[in-house]
C-alpha positions as CSV (number, residue, x, y, z in Angstrom):
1,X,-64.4,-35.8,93.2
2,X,-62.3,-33.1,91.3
3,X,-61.2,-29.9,92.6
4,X,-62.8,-26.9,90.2
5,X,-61.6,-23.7,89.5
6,X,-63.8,-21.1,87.4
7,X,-62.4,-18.2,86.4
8,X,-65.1,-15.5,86.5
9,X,-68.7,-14.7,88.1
10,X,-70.8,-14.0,85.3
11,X,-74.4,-16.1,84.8
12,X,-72.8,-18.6,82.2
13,X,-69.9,-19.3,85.3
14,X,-72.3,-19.6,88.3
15,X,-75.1,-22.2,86.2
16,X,-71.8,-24.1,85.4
17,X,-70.5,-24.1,88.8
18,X,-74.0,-25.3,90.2
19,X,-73.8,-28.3,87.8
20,X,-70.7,-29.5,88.9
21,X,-71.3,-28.9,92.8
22,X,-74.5,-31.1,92.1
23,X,-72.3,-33.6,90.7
24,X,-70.1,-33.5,93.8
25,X,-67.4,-31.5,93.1
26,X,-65.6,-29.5,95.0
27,X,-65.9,-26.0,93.6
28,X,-64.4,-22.5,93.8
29,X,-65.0,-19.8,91.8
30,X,-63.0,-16.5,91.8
31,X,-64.9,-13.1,90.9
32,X,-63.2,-9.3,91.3
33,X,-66.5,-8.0,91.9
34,X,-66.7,-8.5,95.8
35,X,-70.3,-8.0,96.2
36,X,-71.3,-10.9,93.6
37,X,-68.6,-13.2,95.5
38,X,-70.7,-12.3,99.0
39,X,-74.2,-13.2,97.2
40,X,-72.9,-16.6,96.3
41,X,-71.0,-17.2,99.7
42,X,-73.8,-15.8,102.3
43,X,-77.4,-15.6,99.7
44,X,-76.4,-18.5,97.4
45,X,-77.7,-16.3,94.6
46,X,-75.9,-14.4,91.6
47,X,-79.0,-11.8,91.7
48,X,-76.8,-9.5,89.0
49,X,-77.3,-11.9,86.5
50,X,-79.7,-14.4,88.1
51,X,-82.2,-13.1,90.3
52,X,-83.3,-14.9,92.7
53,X,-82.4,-19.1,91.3
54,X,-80.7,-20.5,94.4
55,X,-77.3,-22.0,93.8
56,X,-75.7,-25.2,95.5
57,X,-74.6,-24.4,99.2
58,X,-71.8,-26.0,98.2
59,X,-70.4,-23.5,96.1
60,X,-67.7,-21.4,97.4
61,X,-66.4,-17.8,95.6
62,X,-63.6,-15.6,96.7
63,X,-61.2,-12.5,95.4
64,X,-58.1,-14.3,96.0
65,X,-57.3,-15.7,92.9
66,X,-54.2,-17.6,94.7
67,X,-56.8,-19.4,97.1
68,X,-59.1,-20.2,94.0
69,X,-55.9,-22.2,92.4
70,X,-54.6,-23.9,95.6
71,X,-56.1,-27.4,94.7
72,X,-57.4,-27.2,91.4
73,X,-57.4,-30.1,89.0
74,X,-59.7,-28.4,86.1
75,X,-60.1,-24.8,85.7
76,X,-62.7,-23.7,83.4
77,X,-62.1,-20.1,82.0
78,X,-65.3,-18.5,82.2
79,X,-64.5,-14.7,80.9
80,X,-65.4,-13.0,77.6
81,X,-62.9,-13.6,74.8
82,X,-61.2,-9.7,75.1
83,X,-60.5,-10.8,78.4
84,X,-59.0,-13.8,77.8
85,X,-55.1,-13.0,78.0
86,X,-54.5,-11.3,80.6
87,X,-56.7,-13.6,82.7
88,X,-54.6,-16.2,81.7
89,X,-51.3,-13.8,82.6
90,X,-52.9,-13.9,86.5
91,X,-53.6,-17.7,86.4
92,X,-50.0,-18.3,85.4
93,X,-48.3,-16.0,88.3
94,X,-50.5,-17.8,90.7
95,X,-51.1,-21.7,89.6
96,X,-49.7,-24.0,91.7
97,X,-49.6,-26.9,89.7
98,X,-50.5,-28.7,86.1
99,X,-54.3,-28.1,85.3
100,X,-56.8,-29.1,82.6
101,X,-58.4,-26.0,80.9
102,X,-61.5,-25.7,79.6
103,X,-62.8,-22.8,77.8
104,X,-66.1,-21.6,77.1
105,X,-65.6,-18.2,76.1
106,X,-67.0,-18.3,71.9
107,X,-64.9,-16.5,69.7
108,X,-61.8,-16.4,68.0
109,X,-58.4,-15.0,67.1
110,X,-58.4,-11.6,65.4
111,X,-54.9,-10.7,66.1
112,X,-53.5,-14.4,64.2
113,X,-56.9,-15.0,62.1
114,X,-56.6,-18.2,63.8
115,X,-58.8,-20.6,66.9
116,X,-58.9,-19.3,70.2
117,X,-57.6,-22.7,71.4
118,X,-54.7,-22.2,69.7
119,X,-54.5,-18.4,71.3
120,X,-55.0,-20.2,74.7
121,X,-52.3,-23.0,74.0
122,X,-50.0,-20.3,72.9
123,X,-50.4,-18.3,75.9
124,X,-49.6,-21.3,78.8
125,X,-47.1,-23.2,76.7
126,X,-44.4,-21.7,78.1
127,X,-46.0,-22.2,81.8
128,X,-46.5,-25.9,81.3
129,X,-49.3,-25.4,83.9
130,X,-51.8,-26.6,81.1
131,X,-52.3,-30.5,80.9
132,X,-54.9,-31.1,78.4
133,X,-57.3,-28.4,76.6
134,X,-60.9,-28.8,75.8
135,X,-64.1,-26.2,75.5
136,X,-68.0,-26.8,76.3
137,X,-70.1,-25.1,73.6
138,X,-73.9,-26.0,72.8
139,X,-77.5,-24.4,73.5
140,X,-77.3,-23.6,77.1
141,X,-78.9,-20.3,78.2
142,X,-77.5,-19.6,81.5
143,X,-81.0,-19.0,83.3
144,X,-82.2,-22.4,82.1
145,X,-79.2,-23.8,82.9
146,X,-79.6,-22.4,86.7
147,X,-83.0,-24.0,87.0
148,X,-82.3,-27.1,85.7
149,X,-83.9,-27.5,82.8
150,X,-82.9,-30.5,80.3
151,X,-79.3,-28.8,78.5
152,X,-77.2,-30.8,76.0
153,X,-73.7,-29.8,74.7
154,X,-70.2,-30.8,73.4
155,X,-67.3,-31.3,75.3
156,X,-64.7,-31.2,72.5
157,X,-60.6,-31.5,72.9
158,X,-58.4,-32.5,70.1
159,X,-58.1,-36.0,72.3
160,X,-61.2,-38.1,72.2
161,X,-60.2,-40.1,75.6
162,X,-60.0,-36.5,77.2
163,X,-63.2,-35.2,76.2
164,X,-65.3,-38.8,77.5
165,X,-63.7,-38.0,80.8
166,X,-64.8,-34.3,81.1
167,X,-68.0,-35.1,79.4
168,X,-68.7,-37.6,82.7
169,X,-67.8,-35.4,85.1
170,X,-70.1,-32.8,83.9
171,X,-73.4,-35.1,82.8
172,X,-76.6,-35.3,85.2
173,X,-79.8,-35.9,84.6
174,X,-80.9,-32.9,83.5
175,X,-77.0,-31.3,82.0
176,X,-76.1,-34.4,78.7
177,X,-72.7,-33.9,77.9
178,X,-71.8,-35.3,74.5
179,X,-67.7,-36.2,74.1
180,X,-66.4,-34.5,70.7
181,X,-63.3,-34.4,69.0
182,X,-63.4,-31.6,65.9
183,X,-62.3,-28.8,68.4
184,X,-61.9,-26.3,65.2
185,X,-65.7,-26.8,64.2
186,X,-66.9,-26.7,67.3
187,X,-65.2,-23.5,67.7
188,X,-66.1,-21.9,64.3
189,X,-69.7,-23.0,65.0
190,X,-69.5,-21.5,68.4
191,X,-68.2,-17.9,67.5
192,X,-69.6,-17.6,63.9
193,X,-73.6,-18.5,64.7
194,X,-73.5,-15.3,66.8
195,X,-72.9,-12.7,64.0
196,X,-75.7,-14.7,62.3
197,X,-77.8,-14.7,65.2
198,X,-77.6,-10.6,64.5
199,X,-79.1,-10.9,61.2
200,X,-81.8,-13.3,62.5
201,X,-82.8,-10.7,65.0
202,X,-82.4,-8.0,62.0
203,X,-85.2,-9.7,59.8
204,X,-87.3,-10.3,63.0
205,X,-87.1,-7.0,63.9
206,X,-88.0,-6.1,60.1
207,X,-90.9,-8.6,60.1
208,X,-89.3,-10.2,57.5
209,X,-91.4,-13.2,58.2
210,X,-90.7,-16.9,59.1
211,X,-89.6,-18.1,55.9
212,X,-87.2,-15.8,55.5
213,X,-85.8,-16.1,59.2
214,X,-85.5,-19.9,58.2
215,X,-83.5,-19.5,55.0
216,X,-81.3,-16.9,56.5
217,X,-79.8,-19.9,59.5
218,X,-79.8,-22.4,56.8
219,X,-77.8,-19.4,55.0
220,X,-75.5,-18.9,58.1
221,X,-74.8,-22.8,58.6
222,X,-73.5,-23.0,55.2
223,X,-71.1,-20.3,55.5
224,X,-70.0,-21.1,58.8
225,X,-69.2,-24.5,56.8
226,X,-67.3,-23.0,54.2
227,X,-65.3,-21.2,56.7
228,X,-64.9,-23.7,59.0
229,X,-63.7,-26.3,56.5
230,X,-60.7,-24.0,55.9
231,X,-59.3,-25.2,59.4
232,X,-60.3,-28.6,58.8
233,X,-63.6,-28.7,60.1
234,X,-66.3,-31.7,60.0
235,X,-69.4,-31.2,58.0
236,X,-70.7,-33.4,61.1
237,X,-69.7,-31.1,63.5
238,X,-72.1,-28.8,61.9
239,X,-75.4,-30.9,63.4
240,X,-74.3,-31.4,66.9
241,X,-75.0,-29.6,69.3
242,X,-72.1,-27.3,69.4
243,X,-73.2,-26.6,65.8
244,X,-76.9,-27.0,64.9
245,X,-77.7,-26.8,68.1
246,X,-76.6,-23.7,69.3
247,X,-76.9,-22.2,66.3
248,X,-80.6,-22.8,66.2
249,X,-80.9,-21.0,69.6
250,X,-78.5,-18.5,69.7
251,X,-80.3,-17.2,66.1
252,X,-84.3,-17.3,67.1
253,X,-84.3,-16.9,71.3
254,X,-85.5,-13.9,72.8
255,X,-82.7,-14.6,75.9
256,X,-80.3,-14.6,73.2
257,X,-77.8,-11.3,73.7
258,X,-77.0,-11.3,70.0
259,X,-80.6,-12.0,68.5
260,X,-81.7,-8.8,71.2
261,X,-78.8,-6.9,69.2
262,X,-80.4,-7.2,65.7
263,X,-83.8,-6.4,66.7
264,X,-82.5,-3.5,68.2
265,X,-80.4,-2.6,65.2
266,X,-83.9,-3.0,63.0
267,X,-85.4,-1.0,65.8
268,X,-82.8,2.3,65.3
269,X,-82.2,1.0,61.5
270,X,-79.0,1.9,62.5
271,X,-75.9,-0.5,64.2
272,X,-74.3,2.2,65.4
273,X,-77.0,3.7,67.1
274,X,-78.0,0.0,68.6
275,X,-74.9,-1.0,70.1
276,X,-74.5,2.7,72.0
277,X,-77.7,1.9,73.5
278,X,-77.0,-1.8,74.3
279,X,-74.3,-2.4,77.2
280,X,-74.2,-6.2,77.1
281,X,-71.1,-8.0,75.9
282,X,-72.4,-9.4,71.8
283,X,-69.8,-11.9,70.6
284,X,-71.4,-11.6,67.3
285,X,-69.9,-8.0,66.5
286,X,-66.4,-9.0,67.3
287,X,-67.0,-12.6,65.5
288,X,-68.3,-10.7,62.2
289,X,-65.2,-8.8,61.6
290,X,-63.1,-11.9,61.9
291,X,-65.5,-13.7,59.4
292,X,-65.3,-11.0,57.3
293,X,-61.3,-11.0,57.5
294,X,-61.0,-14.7,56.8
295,X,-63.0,-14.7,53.7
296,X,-60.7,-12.2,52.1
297,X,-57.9,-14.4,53.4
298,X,-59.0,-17.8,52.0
299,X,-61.2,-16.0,48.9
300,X,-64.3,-17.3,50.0
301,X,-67.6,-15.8,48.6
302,X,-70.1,-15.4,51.9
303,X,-73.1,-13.1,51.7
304,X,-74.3,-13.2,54.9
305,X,-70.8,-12.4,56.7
306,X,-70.2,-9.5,53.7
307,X,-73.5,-8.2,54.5
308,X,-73.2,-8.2,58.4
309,X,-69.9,-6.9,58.6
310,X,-71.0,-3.8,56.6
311,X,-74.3,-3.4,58.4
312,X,-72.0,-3.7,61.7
313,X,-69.1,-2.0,61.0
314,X,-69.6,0.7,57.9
315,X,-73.4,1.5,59.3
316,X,-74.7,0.3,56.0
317,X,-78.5,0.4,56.6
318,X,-79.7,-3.3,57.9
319,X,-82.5,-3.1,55.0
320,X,-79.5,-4.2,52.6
321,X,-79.9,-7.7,54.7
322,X,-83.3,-8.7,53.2
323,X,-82.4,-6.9,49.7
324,X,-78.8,-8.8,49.0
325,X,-78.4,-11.6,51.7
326,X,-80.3,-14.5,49.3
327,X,-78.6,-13.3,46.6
328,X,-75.8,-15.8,45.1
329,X,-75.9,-17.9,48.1
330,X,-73.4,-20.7,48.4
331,X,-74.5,-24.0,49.6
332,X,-73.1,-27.0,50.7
């Protein structure tokens, strides 16, 4: 049995926190919101982002982040990349001793251009509170997740031992944990399928039809490729689960945050207009302007990353996706 720390309440935190408590781990989370902390201690329930799923008994939450790290032997960071640092400020003030971290927030440097592993290394080096680093990314909408439906994903670290021994801890009979150890493609995979998860939603929203909903993924796999490759990404990597995988649901799910996003977008025919009227936290808009930044870095040639980024950020009209986003494409 390990003792589990996960930083954060939200629906992605509490499904992961029921799998492990299944598994028989002792398991804390910590939350600032103090009514979502009294659901899960006294209803068992997240209802803000859950309903009504019922949650291990098992499961304990609390607001005292020095309580939540008293024991821990893993903590799993479980908060949206802009809130990544000065989490990790808290947990360094408070830690009492050497942890594993595992991340599963999907995004990446903007500041550095770079991984957000490498952000996260960065920030606990000095602490030496971090023993070993690895991140869970794959298919896994929360809800199902909760209800325990059959999930699989990637538990990637830069050490293959470490990730076999994380992957066990997780795996049940309905959560398959897959050991990985190309931590850069899994992270480009994970961050850059949600800014083509937009455009999906775009062309659906459009009507564009099947076909061209198809070619568009098989558009955005390439290019997160082509980026990817310039950290020293695995084409294989690309098929997984972390890659393919994800990829495939994150850009044609109706529960996916970032596919809602583009249909909205169609819907106004304006991004602007979409994301004032959409409140939810949409990786994909923060993960296009970094795409968009790297391929002027490295001199890469993407048209769906050129095309988001000015449908996202300059308000270009999100028609320009079906007129220019087949054109010149670059495959693998």
């Amino acid at each position: 049995m390990k003792n589990i720390t996960i930083i954060g309440t939200g629906a992605y935190g509490t499904c992961l926190a029921n799998v492990l408590a299944d598994n028989g781990h002792s398991v804390v989370m910590y939350g600032i919101v103090e009514t979502q902390v009294n659901d899960l201690n006294i209803n068992h329930k997240n209802s803000t982002f859950l309903g009504d799923i019922k949650f291990n008994q098992n499961i304990k939450a609390t607001t005292d982040l020095s309580a939540a790290l008293e024991k821990t032997d893993i903590l799993i960071l479980g908060v949206p990349t802009v809130a990544l640092k000065s989490v990790i400020k808290d947990i360094i003030k408070y830690a009492k001793n050497e942890m594993i971290i595992i991340n599963t927030a999907k995004g990446l440097d903007e500041e550095n251009l770079g991984l957000l592993s490498d952000l996260i290394k960065r920030e606990f080096a000095e602490s030496k509170m971090m023993k070993e680093y690895a991140a869970l990314y794959g298919p896994s909408i929360a809800s199902e997740v909760a209800q325990r439906k059959p999930t699989a994903l990637m538990l990637c670290s830069d050490k293959l031992e470490v990730a076999k021994d994380l992957a066990k801890i997780f795996s049940n009979e309905y959560f398959y944990v897959y050991p990985w150890n190309d931590l850069a493609g899994c992270e480009i995979a994970a961050a850059l399928k949600n800014t083509v998860a937009i455009g999906s939603g775009i062309l659906f929203g459009f009507e564009a039809g099947d076909n061209a909903q198809a070619s568009l993924i098989t558009v955005g796999a390439n290019e997160m490729f082509l980026i990817g490759s310039q950290f020293g990404a695995r084409l294989e990597t690309f098929f997984n689960f972390a890659g393919l995988g994800d990829l495939i649901l994150t850009a044609s799910s109706q529960k996916s945050r970032n596919f809602t996003l583009g249909r909205k977008i169609a819907k106004y025919n304006s991004a602007k207009i979409a994301m004032e009227n959409y409140k939810l936290t949409v990786e994909g808009v923060g993960s296009a302007k970094i795409a968009f930044n790297l391929c002027k870095k490295y001199n890469l040639k993407t048209s769906l990353f050129e095309n988001m980024f000015q449908i996202l950020y300059n308000d270009t009209k999100p028609i320009a996706l079906i007129n220019n986003v087949f054109n010149d494409v670059k495959l693998v």
